[in-house]
TORPALO-321081 format. One record per atom (N, C-alpha, C): x, y, z; atom name; residue in one letter; residue number from 0. Coordinates in pm, whole numbers, padded with zeros to 5 digits. Each point is the difference from the previous one (the first is absolute). Layout:
% residues N
      px      py      pz  mifi  vomar  gufi
       X       Y       Z    CA      A   NUM
...
% end
This chain:
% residues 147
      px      py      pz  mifi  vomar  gufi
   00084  -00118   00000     N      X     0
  -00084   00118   00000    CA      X     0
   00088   00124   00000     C      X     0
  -00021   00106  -00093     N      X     1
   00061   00097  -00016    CA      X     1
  -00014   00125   00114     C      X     1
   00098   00085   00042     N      X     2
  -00058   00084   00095    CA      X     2
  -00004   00122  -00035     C      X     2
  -00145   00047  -00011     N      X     3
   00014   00156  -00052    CA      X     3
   00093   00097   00023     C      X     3
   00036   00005   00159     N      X     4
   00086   00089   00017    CA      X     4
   00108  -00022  -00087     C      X     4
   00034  -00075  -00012     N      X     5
   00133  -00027  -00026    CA      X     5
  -00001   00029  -00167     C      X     5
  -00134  -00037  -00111     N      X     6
  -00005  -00027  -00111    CA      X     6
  -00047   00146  -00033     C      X     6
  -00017   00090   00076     N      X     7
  -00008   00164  -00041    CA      X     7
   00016   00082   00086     C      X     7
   00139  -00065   00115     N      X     8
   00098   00116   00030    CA      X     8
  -00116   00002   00123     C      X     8
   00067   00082   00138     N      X     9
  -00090   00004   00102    CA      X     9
  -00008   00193   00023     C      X     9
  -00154  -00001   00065     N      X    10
  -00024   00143   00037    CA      X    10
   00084   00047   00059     C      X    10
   00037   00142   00071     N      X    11
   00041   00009   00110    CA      X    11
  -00098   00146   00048     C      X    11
   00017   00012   00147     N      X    12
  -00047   00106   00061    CA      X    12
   00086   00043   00062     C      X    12
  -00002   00164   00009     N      X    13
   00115   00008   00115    CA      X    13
  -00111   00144   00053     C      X    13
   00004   00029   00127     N      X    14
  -00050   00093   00061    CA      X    14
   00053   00116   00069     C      X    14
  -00023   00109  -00002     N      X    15
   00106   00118   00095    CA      X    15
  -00120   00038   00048     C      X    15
   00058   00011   00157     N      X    16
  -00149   00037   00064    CA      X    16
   00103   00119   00107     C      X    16
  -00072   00110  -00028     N      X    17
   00012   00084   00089    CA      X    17
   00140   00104  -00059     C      X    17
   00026   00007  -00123     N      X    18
   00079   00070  -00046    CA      X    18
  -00008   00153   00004     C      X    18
   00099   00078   00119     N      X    19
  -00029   00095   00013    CA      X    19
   00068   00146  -00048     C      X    19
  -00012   00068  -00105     N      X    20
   00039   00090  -00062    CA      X    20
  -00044   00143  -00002     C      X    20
   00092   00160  -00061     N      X    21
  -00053   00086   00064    CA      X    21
  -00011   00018  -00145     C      X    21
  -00144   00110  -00024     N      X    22
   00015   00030  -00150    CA      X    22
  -00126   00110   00011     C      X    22
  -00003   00048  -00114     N      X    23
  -00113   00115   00028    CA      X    23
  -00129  -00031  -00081     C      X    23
  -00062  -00004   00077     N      X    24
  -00140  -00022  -00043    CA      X    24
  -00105   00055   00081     C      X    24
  -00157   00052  -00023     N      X    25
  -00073   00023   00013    CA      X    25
  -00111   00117  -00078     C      X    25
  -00126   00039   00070     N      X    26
  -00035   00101  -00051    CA      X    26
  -00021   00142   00046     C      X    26
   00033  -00050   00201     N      X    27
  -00034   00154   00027    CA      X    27
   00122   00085  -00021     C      X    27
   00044   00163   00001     N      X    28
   00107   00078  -00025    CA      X    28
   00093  -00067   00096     C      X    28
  -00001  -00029   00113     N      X    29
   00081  -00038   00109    CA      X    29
   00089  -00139  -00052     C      X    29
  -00038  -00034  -00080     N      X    30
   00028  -00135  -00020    CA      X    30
   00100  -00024  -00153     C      X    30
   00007   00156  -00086     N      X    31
   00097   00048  -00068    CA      X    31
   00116  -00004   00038     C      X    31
  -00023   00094   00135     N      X    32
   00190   00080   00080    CA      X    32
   00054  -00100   00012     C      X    32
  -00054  -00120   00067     N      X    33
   00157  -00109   00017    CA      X    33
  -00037  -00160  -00038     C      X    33
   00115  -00048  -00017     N      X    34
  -00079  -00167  -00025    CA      X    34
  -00044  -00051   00122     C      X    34
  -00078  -00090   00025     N      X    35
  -00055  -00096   00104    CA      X    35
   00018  -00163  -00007     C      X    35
  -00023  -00029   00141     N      X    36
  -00006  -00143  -00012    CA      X    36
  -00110  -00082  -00074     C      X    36
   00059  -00100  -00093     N      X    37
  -00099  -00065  -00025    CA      X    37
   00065  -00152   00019     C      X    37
  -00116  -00146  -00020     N      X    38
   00051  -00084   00024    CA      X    38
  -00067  -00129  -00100     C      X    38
   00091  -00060  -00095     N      X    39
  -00079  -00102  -00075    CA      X    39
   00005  -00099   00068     C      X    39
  -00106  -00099  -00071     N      X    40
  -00034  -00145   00014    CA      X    40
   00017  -00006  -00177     C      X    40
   00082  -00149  -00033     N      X    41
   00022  -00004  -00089    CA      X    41
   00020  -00141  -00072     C      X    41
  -00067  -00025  -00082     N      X    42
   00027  -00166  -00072    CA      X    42
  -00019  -00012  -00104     C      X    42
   00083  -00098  -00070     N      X    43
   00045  -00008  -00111    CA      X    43
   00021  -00161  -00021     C      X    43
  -00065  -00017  -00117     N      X    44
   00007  -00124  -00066    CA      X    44
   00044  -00002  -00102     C      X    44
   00122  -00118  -00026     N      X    45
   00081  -00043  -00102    CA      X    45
   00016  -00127  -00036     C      X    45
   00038  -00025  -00110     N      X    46
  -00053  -00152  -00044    CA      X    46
   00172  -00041  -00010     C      X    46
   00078  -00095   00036     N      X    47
   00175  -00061  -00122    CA      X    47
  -00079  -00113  -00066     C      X    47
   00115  -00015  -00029     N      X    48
  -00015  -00122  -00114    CA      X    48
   00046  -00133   00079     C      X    48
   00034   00008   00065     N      X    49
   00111  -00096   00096    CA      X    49
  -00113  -00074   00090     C      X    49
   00078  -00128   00081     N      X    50
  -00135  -00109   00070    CA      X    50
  -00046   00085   00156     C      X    50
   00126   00085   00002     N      X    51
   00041   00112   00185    CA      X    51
   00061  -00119   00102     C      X    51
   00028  -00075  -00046     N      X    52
   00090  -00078   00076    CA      X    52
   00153  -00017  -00045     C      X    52
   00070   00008   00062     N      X    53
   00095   00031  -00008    CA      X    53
   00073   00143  -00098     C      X    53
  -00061   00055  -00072     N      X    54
  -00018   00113  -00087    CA      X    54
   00084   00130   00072     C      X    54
   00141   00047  -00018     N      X    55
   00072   00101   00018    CA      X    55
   00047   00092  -00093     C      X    55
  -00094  -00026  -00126     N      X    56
  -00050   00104  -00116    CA      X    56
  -00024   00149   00064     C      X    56
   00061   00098   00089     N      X    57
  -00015   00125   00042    CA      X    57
  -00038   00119  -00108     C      X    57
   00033  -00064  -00062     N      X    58
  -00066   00073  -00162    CA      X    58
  -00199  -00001  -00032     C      X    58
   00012  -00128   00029     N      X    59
  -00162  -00029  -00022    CA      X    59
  -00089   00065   00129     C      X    59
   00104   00031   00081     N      X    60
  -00124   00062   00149    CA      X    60
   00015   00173   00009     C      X    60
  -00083  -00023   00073     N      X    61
  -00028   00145   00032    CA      X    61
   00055   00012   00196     C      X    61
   00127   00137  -00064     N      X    62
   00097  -00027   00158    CA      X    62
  -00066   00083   00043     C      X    62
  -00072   00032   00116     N      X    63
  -00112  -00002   00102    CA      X    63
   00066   00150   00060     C      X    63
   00112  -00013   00065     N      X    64
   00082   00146   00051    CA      X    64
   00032   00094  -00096     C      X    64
   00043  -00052  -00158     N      X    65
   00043   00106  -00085    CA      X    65
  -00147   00027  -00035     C      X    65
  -00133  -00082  -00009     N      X    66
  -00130   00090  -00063    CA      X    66
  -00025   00082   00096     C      X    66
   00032  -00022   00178     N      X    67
  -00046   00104   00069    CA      X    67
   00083   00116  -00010     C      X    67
   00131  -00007  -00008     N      X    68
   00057   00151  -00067    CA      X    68
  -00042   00014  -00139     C      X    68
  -00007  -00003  -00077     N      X    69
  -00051   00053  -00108    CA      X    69
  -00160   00080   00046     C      X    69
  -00057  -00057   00058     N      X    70
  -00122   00045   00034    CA      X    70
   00007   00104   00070     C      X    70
   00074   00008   00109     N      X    71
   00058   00105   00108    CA      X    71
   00056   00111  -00083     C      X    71
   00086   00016  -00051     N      X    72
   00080   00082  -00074    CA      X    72
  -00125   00061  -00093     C      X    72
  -00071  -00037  -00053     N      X    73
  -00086  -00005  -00108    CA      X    73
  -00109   00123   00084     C      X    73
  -00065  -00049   00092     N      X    74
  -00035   00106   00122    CA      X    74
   00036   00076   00038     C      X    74
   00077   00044   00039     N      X    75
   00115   00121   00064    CA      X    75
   00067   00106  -00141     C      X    75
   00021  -00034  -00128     N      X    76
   00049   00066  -00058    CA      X    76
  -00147   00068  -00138     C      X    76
  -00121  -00080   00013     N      X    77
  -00075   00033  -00095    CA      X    77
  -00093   00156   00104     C      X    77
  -00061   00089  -00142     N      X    78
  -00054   00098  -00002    CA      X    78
  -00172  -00043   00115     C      X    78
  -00023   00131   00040     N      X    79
  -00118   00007   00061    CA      X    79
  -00101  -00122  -00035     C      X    79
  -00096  -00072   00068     N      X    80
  -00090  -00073  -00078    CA      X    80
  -00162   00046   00069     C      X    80
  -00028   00028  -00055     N      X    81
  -00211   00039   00052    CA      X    81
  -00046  -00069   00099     C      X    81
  -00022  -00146  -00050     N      X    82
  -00101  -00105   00004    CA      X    82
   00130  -00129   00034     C      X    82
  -00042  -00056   00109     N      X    83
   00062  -00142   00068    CA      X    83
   00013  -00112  -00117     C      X    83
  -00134   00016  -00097     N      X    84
  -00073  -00096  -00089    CA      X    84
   00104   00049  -00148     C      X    84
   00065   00090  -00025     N      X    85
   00090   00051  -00082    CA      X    85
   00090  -00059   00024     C      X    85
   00057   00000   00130     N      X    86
   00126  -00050   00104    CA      X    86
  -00006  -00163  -00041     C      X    86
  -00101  -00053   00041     N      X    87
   00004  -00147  -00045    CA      X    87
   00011  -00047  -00145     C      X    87
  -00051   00071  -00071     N      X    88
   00046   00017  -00165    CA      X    88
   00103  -00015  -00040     C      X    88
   00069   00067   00054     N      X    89
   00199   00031  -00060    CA      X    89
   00011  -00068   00082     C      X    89
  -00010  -00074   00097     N      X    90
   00089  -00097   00090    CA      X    90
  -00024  -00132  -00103     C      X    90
  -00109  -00021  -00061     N      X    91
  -00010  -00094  -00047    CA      X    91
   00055  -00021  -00139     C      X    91
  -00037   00083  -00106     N      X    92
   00077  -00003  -00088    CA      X    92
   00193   00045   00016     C      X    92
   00027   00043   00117     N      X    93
   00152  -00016  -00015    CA      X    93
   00045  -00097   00014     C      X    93
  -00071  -00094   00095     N      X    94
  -00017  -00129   00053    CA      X    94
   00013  -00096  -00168     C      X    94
  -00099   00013  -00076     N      X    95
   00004  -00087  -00119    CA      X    95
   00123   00057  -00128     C      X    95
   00050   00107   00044     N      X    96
   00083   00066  -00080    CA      X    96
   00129  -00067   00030     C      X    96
   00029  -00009   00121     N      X    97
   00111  -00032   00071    CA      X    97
   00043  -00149   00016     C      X    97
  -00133  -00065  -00021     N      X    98
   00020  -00149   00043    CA      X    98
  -00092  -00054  -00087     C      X    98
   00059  -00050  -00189     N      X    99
  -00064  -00033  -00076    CA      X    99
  -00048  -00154   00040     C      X    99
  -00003  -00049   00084     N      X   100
  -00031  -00131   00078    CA      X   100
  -00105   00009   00059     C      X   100
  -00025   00128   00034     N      X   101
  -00113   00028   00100    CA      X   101
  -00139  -00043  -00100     C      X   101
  -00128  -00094   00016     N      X   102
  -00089  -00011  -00010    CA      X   102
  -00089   00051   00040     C      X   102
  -00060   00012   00131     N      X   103
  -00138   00100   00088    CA      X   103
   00073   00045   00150     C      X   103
  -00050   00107   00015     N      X   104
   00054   00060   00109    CA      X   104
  -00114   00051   00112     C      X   104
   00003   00017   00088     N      X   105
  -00108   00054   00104    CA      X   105
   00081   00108   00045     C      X   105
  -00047   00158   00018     N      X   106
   00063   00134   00040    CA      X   106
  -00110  -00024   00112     C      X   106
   00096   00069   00156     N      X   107
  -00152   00062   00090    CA      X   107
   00130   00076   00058     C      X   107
  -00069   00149  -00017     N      X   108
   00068   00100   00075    CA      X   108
  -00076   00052   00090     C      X   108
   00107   00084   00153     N      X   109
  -00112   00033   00090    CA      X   109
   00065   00078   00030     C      X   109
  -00069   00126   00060     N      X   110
   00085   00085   00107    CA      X   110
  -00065  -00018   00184     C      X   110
   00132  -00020   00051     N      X   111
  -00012   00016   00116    CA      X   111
  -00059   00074   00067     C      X   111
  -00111  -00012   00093     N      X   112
   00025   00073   00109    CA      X   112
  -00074   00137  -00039     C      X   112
  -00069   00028  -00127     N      X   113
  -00019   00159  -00066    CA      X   113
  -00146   00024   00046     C      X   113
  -00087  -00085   00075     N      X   114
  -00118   00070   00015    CA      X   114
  -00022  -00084   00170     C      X   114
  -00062   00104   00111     N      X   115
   00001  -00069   00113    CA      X   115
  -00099  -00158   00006     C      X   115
   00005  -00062   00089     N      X   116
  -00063  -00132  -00001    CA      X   116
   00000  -00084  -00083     C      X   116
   00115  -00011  -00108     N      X   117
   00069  -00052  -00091    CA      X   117
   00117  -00082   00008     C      X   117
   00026  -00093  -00021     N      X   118
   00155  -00061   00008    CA      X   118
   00051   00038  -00148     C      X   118
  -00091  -00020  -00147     N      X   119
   00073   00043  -00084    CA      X   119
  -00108  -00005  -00097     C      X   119
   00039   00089  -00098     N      X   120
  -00128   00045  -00128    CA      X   120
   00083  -00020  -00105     C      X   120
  -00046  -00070  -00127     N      X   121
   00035  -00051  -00122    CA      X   121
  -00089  -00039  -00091     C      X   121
   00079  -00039  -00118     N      X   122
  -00113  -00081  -00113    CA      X   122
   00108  -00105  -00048     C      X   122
  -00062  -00111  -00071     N      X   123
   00090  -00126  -00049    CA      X   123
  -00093   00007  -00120     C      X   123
   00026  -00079  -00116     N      X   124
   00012  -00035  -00133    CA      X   124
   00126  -00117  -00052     C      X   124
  -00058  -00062  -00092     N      X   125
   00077  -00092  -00047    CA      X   125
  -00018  -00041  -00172     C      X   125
   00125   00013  -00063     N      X   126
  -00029   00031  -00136    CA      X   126
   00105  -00197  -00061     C      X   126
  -00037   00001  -00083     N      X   127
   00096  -00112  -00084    CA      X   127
   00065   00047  -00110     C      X   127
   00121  -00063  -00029     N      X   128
   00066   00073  -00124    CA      X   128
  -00108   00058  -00102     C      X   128
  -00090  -00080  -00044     N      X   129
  -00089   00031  -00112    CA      X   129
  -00012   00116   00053     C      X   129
  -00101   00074   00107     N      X   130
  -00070   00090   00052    CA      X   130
   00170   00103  -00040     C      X   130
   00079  -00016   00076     N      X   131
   00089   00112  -00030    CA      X   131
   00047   00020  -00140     C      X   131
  -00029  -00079  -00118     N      X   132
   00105  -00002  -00082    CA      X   132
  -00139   00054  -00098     C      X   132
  -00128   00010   00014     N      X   133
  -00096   00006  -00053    CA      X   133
  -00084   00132   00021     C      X   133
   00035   00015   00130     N      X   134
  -00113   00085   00059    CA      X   134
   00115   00118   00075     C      X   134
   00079  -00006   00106     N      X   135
   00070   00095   00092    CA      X   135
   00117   00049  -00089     C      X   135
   00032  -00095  -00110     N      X   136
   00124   00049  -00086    CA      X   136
  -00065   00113  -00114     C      X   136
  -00131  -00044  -00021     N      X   137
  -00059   00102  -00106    CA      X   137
  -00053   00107   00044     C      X   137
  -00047  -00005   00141     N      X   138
  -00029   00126   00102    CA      X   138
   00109   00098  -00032     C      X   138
   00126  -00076   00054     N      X   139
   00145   00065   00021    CA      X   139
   00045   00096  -00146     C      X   139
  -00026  -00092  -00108     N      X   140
   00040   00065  -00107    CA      X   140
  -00091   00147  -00030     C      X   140
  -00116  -00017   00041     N      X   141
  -00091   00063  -00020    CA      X   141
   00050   00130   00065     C      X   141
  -00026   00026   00161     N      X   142
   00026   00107   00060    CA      X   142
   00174   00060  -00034     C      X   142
   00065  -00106  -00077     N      X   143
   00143   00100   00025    CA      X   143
   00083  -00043   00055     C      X   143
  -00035  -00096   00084     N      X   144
   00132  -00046   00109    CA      X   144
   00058  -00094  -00046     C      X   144
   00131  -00006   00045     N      X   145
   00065  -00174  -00046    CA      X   145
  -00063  -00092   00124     C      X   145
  -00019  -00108  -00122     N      X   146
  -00072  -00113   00115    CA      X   146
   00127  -00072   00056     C      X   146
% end
């Protein structure tokens, strides 16, 4: 008996939970003057070709610390953003830009702590290559920006 995994390569998931970065976002004026904390939840699914047993192909994976700097860096050095739901946008397509391996991703961003009786306020979305390469890449082209 043949084993799927093995006969089309196995999934993988990897998760970042609680990734915490400073970057500027919001909509009231106050929220222009300086960047703030924000904090992802983050997952990402990728398919190798390989059975994942014994497999030290570092090429075929996605290295987990270098996507969280890229992501970090990516935060801290980009322009003002409006909308959290914008914020999860470009996290995601840099995400599929960056890591042509990447298949579907889940974005949930939150800010800490910004309204009383709150632990944290956010939105999540989750797109698949198609969705970005179809839909958020033609957005992108559209408004002007590099995706």
């Amino acid at each position: 008996m043949k084993n799927e995994n093995i006969a089309s390569g196995v999934r993988w998931q990897i998760f970042v939970e609680g990734l915490a970065a400073m970057t500027s976002v919001g909509l009231h004026p106050h929220e222009h003057e300086k960047q703030q904390a924000v904090e992802l939840d983050i997952e990402l699914s990728y398919k190798t070709g390989g059975s994942g047993m014994g497999d030290d192909d570092t090429a075929a994976v996605i290295d987990y610390d270098h996507y969280c700097s890229v992501v970090t860096a990516f935060l801290q050095a980009k322009p003002h953003t409006r909308l959290l739901e914008t914020l999860a946008s470009e996290v995601a397509s840099l995400s599929f830009r960056e890591f042509p391996m990447l298949d579907e991703i889940r974005v949930a961003i939150h800010k800490p702590k910004i309204r009383p009786n709150t632990a944290r306020l956010g939105v999540a979305s989750s797109w698949t290559r198609w969705s970005y390469e179809t839909l958020l890449l033609a957005q992108t082209l559209e408004s002007g920006v590099a995706a």
